[in-house]
N, CA, C and O atoms as a Tinker XYZ file with bonds, in Angstrom:
   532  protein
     1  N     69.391000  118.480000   27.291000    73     2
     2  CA    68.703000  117.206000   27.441000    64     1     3
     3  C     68.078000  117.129000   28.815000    63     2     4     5
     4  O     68.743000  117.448000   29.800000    81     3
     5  N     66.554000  116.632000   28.944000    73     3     6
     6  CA    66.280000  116.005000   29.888000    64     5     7
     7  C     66.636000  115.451000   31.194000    63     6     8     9
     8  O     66.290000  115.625000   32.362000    81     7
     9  N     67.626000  114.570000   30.416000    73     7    10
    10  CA    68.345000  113.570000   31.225000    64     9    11
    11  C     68.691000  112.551000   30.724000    63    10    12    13
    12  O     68.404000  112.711000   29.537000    81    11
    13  N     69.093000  111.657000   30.826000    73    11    14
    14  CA    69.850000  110.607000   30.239000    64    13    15
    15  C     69.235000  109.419000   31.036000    63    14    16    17
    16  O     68.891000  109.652000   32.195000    81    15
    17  N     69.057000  108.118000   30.506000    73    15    18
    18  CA    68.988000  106.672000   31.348000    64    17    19
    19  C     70.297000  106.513000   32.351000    63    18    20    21
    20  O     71.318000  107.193000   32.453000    81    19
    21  N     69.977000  105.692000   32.836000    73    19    22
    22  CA    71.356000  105.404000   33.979000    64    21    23
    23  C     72.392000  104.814000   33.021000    63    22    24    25
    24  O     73.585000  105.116000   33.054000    81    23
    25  N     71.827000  103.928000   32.145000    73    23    26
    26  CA    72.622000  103.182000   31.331000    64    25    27
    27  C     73.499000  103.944000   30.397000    63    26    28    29
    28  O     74.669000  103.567000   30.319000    81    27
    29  N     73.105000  104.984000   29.658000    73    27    30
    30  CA    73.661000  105.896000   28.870000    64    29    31
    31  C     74.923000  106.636000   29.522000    63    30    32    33
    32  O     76.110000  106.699000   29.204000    81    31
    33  N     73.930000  107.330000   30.890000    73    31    34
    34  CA    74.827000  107.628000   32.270000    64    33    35
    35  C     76.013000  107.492000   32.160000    63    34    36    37
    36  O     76.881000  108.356000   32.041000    81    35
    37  N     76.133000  105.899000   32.212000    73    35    38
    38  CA    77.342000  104.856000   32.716000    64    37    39
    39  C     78.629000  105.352000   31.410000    63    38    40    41
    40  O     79.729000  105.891000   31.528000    81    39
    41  N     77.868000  104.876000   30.230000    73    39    42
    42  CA    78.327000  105.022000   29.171000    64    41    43
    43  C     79.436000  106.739000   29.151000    63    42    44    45
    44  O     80.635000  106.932000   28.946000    81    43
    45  N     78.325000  107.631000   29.460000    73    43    46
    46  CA    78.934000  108.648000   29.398000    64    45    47
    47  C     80.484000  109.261000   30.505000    63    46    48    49
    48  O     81.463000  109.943000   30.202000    81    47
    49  N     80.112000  108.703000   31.636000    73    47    50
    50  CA    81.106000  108.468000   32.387000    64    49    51
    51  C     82.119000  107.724000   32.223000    63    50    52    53
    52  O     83.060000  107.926000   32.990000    81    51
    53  N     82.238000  106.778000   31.318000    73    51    54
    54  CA    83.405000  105.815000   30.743000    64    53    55
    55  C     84.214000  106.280000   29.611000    63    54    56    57
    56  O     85.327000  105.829000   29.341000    81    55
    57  N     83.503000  107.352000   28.855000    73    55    58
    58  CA    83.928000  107.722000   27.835000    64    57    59
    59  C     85.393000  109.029000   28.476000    63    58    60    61
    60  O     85.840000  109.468000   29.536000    81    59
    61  N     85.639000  109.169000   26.836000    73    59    62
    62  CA    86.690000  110.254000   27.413000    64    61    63
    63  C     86.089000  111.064000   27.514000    63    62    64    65
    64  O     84.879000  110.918000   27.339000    81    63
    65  N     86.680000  112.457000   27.883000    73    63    66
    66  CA    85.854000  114.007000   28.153000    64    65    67
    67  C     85.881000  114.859000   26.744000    63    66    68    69
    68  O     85.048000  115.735000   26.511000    81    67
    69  N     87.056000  114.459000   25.730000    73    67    70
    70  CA    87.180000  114.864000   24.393000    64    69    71
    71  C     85.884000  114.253000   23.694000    63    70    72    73
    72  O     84.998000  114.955000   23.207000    81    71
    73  N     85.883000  113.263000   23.701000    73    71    74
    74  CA    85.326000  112.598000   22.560000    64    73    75
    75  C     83.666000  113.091000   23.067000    63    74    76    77
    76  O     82.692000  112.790000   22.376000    81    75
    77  N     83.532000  113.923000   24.433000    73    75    78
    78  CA    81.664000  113.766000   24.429000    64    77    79
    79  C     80.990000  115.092000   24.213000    63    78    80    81
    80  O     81.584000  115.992000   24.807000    81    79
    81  N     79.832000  115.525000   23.481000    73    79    82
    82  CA    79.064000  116.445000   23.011000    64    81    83
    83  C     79.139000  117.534000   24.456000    63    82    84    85
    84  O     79.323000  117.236000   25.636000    81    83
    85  N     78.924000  118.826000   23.834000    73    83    86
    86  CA    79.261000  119.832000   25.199000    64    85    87
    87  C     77.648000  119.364000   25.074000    63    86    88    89
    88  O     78.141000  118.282000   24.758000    81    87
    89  N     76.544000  119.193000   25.033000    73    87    90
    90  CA    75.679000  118.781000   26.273000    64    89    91
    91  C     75.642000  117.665000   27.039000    63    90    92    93
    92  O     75.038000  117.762000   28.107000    81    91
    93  N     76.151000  116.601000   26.751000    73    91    94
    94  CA    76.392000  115.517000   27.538000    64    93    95
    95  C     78.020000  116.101000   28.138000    63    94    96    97
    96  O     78.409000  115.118000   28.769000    81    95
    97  N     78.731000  116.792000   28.211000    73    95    98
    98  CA    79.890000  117.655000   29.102000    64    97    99
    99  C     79.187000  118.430000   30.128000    63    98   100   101
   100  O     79.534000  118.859000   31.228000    81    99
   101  N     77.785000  118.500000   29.257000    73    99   102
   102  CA    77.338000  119.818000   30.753000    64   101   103
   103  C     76.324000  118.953000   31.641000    63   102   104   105
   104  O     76.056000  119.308000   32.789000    81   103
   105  N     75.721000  117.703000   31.014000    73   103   106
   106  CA    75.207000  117.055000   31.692000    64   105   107
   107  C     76.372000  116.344000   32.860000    63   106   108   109
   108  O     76.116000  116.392000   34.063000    81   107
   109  N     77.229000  115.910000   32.514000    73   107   110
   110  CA    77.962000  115.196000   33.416000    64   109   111
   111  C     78.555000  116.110000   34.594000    63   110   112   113
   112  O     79.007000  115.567000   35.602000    81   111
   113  N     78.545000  117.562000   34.446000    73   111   114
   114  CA    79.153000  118.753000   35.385000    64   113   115
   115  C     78.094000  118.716000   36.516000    63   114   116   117
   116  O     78.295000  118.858000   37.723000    81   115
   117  N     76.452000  118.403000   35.609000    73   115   118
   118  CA    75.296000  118.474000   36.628000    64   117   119
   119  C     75.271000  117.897000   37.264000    63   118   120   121
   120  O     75.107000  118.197000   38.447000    81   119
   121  N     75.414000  116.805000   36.846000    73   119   122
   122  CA    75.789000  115.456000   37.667000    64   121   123
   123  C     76.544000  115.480000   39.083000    63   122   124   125
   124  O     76.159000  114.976000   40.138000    81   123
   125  N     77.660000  116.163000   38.840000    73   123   126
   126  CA    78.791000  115.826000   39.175000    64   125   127
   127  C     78.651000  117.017000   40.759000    63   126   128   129
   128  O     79.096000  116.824000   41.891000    81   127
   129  N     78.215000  117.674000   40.455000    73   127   130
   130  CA    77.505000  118.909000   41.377000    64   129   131
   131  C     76.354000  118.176000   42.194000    63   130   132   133
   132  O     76.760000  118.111000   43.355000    81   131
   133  N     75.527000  117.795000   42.130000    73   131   134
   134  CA    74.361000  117.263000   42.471000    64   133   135
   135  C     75.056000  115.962000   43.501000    63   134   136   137
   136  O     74.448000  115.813000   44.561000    81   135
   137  N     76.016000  115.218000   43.318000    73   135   138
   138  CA    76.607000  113.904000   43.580000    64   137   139
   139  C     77.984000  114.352000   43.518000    63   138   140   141
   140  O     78.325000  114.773000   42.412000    81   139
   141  N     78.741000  114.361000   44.312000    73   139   142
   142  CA    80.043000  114.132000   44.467000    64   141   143
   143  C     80.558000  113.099000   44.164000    63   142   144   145
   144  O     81.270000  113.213000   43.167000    81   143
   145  N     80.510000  111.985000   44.644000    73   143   146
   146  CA    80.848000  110.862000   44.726000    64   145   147
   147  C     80.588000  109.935000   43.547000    63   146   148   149
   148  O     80.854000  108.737000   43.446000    81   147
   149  N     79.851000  110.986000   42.443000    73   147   150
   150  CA    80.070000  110.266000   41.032000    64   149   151
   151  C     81.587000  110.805000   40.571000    63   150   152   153
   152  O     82.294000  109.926000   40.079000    81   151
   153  N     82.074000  111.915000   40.652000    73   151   154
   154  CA    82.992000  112.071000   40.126000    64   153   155
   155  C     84.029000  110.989000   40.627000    63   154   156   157
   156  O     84.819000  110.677000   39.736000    81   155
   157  N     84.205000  110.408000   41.700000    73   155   158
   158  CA    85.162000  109.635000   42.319000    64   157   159
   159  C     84.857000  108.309000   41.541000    63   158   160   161
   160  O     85.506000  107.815000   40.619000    81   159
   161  N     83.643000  107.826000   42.174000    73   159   162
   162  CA    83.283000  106.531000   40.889000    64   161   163
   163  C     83.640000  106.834000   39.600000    63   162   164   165
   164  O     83.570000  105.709000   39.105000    81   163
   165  N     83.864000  107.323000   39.002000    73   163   166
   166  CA    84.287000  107.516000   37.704000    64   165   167
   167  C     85.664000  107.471000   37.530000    63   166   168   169
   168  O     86.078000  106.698000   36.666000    81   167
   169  N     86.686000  108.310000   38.334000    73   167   170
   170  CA    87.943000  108.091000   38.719000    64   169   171
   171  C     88.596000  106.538000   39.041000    63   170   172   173
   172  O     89.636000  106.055000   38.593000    81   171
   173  N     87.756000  106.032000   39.836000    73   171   174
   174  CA    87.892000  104.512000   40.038000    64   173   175
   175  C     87.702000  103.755000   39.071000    63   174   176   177
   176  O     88.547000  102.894000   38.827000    81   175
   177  N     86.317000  103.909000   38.119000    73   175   178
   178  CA    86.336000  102.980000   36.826000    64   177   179
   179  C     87.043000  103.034000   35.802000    63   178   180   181
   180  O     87.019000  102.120000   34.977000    81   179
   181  N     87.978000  104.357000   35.630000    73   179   182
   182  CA    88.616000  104.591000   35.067000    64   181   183
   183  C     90.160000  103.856000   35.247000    63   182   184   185
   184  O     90.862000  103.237000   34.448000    81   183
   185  N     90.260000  104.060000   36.036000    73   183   186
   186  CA    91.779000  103.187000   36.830000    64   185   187
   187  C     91.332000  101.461000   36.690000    63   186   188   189
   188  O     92.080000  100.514000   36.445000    81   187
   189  N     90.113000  101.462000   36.896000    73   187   190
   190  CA    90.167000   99.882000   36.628000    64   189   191
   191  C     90.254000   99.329000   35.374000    63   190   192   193
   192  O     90.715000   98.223000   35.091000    81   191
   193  N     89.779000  100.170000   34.621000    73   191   194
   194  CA    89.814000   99.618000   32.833000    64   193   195
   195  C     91.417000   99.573000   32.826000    63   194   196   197
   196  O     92.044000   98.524000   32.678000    81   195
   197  N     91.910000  100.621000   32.972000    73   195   198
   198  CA    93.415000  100.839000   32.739000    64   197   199
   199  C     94.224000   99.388000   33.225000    63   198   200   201
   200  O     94.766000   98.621000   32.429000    81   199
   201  N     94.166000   99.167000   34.964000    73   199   202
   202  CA    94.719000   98.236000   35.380000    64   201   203
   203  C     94.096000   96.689000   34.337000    63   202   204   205
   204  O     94.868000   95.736000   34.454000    81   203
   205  N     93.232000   96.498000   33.692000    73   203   206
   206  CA    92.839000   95.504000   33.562000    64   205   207
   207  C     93.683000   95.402000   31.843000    63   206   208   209
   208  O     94.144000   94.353000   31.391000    81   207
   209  N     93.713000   96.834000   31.078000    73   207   210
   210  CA    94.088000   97.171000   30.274000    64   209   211
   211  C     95.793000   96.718000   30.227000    63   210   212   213
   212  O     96.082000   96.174000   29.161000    81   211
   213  N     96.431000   96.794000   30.766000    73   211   214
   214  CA    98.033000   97.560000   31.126000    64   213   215
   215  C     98.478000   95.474000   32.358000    63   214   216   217
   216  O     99.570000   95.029000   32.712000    81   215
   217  N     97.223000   94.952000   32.544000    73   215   218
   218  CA    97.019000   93.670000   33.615000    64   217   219
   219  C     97.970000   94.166000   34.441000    63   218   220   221
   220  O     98.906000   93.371000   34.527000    81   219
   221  N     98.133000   95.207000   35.122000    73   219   222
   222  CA    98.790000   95.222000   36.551000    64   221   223
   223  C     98.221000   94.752000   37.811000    63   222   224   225
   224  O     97.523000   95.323000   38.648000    81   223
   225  N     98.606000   93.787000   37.750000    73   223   226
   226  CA    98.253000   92.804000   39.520000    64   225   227
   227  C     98.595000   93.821000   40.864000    63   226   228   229
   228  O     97.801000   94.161000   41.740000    81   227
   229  N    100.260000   94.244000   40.711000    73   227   230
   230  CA    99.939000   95.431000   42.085000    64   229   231
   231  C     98.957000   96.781000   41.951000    63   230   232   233
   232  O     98.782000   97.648000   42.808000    81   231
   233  N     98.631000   96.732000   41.211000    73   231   234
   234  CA    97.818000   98.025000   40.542000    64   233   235
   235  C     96.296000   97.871000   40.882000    63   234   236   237
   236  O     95.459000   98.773000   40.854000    81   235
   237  N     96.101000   96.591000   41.201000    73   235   238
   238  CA    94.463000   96.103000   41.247000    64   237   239
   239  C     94.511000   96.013000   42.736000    63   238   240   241
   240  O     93.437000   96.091000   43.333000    81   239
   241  N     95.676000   95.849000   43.450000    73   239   242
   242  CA    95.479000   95.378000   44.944000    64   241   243
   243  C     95.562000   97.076000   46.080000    63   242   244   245
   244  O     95.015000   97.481000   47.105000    81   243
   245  N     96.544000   97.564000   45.132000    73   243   246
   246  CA    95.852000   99.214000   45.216000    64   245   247
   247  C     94.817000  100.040000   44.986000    63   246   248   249
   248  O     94.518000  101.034000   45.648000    81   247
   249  N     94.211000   99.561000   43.921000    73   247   250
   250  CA    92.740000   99.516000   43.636000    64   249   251
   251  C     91.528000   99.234000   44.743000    63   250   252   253
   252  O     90.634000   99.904000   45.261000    81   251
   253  N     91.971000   97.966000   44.806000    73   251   254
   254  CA    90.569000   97.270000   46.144000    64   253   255
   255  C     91.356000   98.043000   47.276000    63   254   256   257
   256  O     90.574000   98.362000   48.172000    81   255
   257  N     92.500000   98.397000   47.491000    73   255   258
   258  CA    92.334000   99.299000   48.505000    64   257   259
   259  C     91.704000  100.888000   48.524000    63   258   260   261
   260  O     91.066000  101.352000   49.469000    81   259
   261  N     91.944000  101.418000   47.601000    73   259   262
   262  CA    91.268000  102.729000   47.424000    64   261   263
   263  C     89.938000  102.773000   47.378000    63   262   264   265
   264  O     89.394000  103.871000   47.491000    81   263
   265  N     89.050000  101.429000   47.178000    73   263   266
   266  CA    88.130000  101.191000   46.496000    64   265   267
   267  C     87.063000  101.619000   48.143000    63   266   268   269
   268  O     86.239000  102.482000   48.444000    81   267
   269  N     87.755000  100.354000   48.880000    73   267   270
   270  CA    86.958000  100.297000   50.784000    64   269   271
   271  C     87.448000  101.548000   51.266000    63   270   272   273
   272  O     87.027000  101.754000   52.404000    81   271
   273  N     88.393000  102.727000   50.703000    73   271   274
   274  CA    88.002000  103.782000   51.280000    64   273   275
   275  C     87.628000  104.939000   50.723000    63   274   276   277
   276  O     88.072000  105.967000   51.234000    81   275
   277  N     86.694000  105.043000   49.508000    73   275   278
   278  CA    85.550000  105.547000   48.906000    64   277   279
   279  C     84.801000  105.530000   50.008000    63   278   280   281
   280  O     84.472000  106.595000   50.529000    81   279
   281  N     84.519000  104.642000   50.393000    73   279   282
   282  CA    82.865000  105.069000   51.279000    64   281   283
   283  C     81.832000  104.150000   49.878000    63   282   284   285
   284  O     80.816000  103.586000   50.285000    81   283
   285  N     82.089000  104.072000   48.613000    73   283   286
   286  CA    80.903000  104.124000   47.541000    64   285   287
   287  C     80.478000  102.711000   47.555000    63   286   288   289
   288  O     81.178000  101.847000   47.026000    81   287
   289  N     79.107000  102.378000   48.270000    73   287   290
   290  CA    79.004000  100.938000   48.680000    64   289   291
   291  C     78.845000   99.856000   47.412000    63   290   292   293
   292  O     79.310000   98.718000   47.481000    81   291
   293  N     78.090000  100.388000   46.188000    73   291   294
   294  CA    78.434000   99.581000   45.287000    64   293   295
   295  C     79.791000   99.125000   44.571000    63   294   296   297
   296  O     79.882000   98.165000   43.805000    81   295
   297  N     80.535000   99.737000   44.846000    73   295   298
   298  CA    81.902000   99.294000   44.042000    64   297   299
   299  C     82.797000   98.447000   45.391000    63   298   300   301
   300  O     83.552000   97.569000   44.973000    81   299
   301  N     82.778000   98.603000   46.679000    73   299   302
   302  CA    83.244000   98.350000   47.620000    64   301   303
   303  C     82.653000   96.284000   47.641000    63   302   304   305
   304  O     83.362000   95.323000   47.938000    81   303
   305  N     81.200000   96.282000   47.216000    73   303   306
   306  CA    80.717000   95.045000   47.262000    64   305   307
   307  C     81.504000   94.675000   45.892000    63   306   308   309
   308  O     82.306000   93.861000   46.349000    81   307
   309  N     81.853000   94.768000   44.190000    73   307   310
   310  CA    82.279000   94.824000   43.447000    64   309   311
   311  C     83.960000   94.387000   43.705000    63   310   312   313
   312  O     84.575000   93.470000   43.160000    81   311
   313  N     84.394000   95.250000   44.597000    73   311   314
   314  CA    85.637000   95.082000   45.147000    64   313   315
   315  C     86.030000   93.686000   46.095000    63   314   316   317
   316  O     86.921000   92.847000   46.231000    81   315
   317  N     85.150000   93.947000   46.454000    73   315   318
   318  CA    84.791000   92.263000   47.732000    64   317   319
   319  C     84.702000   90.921000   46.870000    63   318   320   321
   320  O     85.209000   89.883000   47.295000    81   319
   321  N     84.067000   90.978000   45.692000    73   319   322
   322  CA    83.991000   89.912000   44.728000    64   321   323
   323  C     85.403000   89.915000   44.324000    63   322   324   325
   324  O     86.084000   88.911000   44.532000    81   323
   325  N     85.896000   90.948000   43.769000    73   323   326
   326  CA    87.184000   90.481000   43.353000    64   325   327
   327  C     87.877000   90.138000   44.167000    63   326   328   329
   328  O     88.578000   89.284000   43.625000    81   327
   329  N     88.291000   90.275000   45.578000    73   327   330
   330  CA    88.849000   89.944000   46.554000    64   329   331
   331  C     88.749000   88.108000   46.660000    63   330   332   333
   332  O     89.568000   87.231000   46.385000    81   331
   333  N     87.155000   88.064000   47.264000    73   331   334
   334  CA    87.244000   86.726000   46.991000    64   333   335
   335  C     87.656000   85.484000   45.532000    63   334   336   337
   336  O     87.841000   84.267000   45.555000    81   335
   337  N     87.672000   86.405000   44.489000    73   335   338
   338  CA    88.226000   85.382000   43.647000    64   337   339
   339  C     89.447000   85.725000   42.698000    63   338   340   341
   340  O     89.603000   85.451000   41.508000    81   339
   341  N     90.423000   86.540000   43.752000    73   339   342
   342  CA    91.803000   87.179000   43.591000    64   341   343
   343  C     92.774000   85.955000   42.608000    63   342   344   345
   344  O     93.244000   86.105000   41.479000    81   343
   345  N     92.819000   85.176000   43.198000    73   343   346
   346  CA    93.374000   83.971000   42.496000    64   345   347
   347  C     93.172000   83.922000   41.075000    63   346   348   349
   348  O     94.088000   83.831000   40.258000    81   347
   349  N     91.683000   83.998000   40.743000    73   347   350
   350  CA    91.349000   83.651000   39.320000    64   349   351
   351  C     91.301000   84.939000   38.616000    63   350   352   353
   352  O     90.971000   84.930000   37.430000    81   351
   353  N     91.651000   86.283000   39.323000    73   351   354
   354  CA    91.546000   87.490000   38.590000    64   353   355
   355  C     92.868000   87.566000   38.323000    63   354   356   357
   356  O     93.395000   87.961000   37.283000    81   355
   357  N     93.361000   87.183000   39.278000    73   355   358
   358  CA    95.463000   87.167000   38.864000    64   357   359
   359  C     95.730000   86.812000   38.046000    63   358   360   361
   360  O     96.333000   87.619000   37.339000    81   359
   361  N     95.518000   85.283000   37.413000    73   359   362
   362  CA    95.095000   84.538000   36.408000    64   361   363
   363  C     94.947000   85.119000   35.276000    63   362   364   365
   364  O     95.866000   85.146000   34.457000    81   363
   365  N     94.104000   85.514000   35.118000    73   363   366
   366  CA    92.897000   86.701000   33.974000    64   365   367
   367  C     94.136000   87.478000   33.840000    63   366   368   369
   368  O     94.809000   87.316000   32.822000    81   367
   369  N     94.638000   88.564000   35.032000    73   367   370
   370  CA    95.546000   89.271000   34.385000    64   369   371
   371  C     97.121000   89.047000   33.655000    63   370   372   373
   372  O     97.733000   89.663000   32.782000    81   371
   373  N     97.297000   88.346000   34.142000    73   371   374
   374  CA    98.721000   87.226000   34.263000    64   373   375
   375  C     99.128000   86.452000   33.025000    63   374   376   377
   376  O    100.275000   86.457000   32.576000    81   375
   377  N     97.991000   85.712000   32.445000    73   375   378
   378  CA    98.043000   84.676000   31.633000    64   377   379
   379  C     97.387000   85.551000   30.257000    63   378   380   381
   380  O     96.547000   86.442000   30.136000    81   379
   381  N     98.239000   84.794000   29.337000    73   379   382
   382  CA    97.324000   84.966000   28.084000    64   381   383
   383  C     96.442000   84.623000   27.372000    63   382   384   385
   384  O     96.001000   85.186000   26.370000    81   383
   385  N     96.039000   83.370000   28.010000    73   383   386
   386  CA    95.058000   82.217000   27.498000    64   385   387
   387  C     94.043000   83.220000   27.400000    63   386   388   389
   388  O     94.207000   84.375000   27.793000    81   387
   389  N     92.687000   82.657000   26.726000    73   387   390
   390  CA    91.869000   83.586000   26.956000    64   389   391
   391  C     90.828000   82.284000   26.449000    63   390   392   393
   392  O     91.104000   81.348000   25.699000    81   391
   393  N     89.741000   82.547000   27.042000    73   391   394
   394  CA    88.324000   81.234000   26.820000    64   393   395
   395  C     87.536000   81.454000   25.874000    63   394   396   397
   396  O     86.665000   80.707000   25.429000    81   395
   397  N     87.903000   82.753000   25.462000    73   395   398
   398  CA    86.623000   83.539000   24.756000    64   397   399
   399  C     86.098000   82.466000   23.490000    63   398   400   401
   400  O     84.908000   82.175000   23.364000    81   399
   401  N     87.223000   81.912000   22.544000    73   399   402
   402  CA    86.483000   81.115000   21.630000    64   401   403
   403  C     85.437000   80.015000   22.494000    63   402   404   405
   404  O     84.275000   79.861000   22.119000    81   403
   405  N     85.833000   79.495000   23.335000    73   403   406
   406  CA    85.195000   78.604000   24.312000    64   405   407
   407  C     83.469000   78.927000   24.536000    63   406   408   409
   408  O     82.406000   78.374000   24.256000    81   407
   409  N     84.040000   80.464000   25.378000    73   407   410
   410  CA    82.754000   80.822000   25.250000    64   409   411
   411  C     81.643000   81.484000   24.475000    63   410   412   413
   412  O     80.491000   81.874000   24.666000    81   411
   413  N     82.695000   81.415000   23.343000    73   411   414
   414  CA    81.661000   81.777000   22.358000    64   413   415
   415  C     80.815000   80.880000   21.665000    63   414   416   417
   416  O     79.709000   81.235000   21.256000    81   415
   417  N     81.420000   79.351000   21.453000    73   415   418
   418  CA    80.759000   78.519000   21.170000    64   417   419
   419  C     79.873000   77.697000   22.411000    63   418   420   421
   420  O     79.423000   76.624000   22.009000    81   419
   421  N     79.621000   77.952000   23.535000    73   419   422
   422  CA    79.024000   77.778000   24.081000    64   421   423
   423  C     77.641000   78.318000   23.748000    63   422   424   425
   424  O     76.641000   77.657000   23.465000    81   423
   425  N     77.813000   80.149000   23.865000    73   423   426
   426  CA    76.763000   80.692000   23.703000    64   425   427
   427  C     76.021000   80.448000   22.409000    63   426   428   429
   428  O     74.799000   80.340000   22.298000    81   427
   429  N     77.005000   80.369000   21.354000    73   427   430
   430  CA    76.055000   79.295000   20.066000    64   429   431
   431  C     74.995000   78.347000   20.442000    63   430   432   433
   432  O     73.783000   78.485000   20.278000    81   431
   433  N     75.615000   77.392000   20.956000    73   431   434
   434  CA    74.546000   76.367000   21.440000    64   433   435
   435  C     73.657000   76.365000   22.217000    63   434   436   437
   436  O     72.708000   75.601000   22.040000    81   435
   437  N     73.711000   77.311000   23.419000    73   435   438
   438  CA    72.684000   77.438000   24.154000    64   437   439
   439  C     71.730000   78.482000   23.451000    63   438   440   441
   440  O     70.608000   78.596000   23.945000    81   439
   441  N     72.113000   79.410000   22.139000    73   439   442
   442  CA    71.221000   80.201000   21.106000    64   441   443
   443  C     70.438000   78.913000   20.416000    63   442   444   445
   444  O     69.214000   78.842000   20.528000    81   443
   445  N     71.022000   78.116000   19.853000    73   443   446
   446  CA    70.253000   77.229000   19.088000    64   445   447
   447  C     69.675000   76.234000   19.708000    63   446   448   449
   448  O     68.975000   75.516000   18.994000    81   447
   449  N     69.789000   75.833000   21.390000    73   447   450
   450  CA    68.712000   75.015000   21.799000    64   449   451
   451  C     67.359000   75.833000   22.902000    63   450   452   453
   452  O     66.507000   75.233000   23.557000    81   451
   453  N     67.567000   77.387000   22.792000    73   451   454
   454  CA    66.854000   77.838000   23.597000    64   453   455
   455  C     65.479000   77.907000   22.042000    63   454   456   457
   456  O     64.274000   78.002000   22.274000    81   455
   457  N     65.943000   77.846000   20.896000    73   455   458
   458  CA    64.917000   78.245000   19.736000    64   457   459
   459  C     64.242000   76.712000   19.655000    63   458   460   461
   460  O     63.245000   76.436000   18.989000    81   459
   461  N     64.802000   76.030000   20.261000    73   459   462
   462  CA    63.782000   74.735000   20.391000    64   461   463
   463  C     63.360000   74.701000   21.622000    63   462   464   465
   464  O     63.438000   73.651000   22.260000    81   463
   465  N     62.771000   75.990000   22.239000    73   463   466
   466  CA    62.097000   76.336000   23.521000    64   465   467
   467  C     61.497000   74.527000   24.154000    63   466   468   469
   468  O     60.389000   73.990000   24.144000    81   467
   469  N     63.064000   74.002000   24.706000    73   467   470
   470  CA    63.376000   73.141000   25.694000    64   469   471
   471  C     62.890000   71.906000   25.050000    63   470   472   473
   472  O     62.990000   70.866000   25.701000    81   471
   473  N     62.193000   71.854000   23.438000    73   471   474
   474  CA    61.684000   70.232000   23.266000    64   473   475
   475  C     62.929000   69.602000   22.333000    63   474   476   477
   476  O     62.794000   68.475000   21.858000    81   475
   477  N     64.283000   70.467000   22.066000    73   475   478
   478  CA    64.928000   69.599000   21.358000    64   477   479
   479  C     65.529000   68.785000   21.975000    63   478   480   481
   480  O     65.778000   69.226000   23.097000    81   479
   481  N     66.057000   67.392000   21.757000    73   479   482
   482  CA    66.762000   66.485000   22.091000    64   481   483
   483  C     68.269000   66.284000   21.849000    63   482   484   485
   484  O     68.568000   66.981000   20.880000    81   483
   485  N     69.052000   65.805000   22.193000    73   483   486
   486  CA    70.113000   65.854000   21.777000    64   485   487
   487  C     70.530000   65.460000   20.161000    63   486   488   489
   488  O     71.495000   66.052000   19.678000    81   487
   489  N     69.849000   64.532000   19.396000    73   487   490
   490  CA    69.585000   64.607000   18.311000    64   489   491
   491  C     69.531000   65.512000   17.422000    63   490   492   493
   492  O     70.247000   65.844000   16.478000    81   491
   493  N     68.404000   65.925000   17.943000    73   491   494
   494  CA    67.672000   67.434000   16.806000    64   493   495
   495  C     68.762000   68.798000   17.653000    63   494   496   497
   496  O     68.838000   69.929000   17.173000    81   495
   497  N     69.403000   68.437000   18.757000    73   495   498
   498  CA    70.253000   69.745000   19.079000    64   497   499
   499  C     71.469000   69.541000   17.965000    63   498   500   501
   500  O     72.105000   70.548000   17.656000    81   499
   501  N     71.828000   68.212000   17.325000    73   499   502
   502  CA    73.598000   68.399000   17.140000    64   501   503
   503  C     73.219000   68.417000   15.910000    63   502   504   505
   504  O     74.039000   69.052000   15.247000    81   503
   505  N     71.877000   67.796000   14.929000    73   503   506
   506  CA    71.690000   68.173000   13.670000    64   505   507
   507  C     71.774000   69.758000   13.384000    63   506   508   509
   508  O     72.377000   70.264000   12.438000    81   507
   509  N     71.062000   70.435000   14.371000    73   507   510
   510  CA    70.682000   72.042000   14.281000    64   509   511
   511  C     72.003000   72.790000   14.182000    63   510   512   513
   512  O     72.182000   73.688000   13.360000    81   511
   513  N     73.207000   72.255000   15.327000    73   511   514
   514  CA    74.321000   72.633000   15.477000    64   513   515
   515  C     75.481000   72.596000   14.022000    63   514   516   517
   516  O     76.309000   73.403000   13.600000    81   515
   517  N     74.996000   71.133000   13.540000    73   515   518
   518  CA    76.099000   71.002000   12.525000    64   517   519
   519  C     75.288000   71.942000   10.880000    63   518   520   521
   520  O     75.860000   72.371000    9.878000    81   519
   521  N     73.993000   71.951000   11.210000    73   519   522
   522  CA    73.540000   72.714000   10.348000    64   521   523
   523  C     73.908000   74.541000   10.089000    63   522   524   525
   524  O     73.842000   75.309000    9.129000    81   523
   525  N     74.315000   74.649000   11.566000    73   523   526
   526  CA    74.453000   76.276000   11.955000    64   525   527
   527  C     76.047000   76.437000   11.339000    63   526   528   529
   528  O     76.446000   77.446000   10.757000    81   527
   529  N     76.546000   75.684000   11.500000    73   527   530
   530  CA    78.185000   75.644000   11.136000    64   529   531
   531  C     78.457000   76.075000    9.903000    63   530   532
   532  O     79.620000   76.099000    9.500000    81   531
């Protein structure tokens, strides 16, 4: 192959090493030669699915530490976000609640009033809504 999008990229780096085609295996070796420091990013995203997987809280604070000494400035800013909103990621990992129905019916509604490109009213939004139901 060519090459791959970044996006695919990503994809391919997340995946396992079993499950991917020996040319996307030999693409990722190229990669990996060319850039060092992808192989490490990858090591890191990998540990983070896990910790988020497994919700280990000391596991994530070992994390953002390994993370600022990568050197790898995008995940380090990534790392900094979670830092600042440690509280509500503890949370996330901690608790079982989960919002998702919440936000799923959110995103319903903001689907069915963006198709009345901004002239529906609250009216014609909750008819549309109870109609979608």
């Amino acid at each position: 192959a060519a090459g791959y999008s970044p996006r695919i990229t990503c994809w391919l780096l997340l995946k396992e090493a079993a499950t991917l085609a020996p040319a996307e295996q030999a693409y990722l070796a190229r990669l990996y030669q060319v850039c060092p420091q992808i192989a490490l990013a990858q090591v890191l995203a990998r540990e983070f699915q896990t910790i988020i997987r497994e919700s280990d809280v000391p596991g994530l604070y070992s994390w953002l530490r390994g993370v600022r000494q990568s050197g790898i400035s995008e995940l380090i800013s990534v790392a900094n976000g979670i830092w600042r909103d440690r509280q509500a990621v503890e949370a996330a990992l901690t608790h079982a609640e989960s919002q998702g129905q919440t936000e799923g019916f959110v995103n319903k509604l903001k689907c069915i009033k963006r198709t009345g490109y901004g002239r529906s009213g609250i009216d014609l939004l909750r008819r549309r809504l109870l109609l979608a139901s």
